[in-house]
N, C-alpha and C positions, 0 to 999 in steps of 0.2 A: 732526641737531640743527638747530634753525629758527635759523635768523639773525634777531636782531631788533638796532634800533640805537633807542639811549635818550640824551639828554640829561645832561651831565653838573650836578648841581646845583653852586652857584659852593660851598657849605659846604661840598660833600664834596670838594673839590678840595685835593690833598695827600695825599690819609688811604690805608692799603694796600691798598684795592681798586681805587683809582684812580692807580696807579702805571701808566704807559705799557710796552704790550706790543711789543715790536720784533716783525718781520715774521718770527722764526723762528718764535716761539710760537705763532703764528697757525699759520704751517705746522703746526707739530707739534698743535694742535688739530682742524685738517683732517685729519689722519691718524690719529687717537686712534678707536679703538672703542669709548672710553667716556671721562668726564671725571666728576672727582667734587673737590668741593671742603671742604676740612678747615680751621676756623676752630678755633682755641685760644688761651688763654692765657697762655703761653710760648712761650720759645725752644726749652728742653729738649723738648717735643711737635713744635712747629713742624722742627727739624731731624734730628729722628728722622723721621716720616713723609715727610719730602723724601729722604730718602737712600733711601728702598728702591728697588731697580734693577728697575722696572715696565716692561713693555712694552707697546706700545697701551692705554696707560691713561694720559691724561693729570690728574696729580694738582696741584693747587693749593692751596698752606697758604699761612692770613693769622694772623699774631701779631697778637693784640688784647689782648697784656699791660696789666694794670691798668682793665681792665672790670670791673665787675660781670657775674652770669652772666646776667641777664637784658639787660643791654645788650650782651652778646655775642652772645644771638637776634638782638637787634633790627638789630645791627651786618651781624647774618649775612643779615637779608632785604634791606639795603640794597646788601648784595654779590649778590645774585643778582637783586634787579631790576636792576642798572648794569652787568653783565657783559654784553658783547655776543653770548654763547651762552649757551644752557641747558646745565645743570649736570644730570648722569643721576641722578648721588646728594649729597647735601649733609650733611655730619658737621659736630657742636660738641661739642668736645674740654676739656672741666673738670672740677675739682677740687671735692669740698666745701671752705667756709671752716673755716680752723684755730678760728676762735672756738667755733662749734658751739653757738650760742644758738637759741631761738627761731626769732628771724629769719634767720639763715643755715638751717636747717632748711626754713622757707619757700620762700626765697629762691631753693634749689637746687632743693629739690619743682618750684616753678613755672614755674622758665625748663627746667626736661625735660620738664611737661607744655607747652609754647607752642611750644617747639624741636619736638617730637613733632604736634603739630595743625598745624603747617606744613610737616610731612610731612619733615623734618628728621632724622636715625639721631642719639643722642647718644651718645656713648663716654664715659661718666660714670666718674669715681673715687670712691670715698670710704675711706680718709682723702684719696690724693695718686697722682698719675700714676706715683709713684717705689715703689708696690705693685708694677704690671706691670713695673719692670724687675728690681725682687726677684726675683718670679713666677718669673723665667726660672734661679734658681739653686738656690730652696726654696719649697717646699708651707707658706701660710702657711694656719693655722685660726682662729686668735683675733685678735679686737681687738687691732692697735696702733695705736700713735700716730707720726706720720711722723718725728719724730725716732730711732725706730728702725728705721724704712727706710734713715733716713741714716747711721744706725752701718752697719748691716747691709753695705748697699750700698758702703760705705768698706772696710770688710776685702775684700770681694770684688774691686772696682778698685784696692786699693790705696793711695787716697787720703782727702783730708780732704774726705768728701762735700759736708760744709757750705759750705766755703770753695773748695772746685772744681767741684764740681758744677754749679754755673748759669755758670759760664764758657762765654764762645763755644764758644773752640777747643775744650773737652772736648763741651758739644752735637751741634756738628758730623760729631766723630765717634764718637759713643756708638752709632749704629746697630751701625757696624761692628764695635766695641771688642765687642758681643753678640755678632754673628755669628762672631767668629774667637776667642772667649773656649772653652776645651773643656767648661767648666765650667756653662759657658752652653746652654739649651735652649730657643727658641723654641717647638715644641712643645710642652713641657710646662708651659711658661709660658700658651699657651691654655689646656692642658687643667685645668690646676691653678685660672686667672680664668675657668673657663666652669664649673667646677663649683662655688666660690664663688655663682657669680651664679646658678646652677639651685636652689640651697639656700638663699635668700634674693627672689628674684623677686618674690614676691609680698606684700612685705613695705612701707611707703614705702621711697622712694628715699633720704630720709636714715637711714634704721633701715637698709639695708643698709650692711653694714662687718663684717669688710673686703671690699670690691667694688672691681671694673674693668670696664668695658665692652670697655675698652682691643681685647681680644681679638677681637672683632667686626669692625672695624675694621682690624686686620691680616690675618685671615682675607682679607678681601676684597681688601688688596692681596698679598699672598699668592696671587690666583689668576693672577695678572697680574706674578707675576716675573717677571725673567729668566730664565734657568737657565743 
């Protein structure tokens, strides 16, 4: 990885790319066989892919909740020219908008093609990222709408998805809550969002639904657990 040192502009000073790295990080990026950076839109995305137990892989997630999708590209090129390393892979992780006009049809088309021309992986959802954790319990085939992710997803945890769901503490640990769930299948949560998306591919990006990229994405830190 080429060491390059950049300027910090005085605007972007504060914002989450420009939070100060202590001298461990750096170590553990000296050490890393690969580094790959996950830009999203939540907390619930953000503390899922932080939790998976990688090894020589160092992974870095920035919440850029309340961007639009295209100022999340644009968010995401200004994290990787100010990084003082190059980045091996670079992911942006969103949602289609619940409105579903026109212009969010757009909107989402164009920030995956400008994320993709900047050589960028996008883990796209459409309806909601709360598909891929469904994914992981039942084989979904038909159009819904994410308020039935959130019933769904509520009987299987047990709780009132809507009102606990985007809580820290339940984020935090929802990685795990799958993994130690029996009920719960990782695998077949890929296999179920990659055969969605093989049956649709070639379709626009908003005409795809129900879609997750989501899968792709895990894949890869999937190859880099621990065990």
């Amino acid at each position: 990885m080429g060491k390059k040192t950049k300027a910090i502009k005085v605007t972007d000073q504060g914002k989450p790319w420009e939070k100060r790295k202590n001298s461990y990080q750096y170590e553990a990026i000296r050490k890393a066989n690969k580094t790959i950076l996950i830009v999203c839109e939540g907390q619930t995305e953000e503390w899922y892919f932080s939790k998976f137990p990688v090894i020589s892989l160092l992974v870095r997630c920035v919440n850029l909740q309340g961007q639009s999708k295209m100022n999340l590209v644009q968010a995401t090129q200004e994290i990787v020219k100010n990084e003082d390393f190059t980045f091996d892979e670079v992911w942006c992780v969103f949602d289609m908008d619940v409105q579903n006009s026109d212009k969010d049809f757009a909107n989402f088309d164009n920030s995956i093609d400008r994320a993709k021309s900047l050589g960028y992986n996008v883990a796209y959802s459409n309806d909601c990222f709360e598909l891929w954790l469904l994914l992981h319990y039942k084989d979904i085939q038909s159009t819904q709408n994410r308020e039935y992710y959130y019933e769904q997803l509520g009987k299987y945890f047990k709780m009132n998805y809507v009102k606990e769901g985007k809580r820290l503490d339940f984020c935090k640990r929802l990685y795990t809550l799958l993994q130690e769930d029996n009920n719960s299948s990782e695998l077949q949560a890929i296999a179920r969002a990659e055969k969605l998306h093989l049956r649709q591919k070639d379709l626009p990006y908003h005409q795809q639904k129900p879609v997750t990229l989501v899968y792709q994405l895990v894949q890869l830190l999937k190859e880099y657990k621990r065990v």
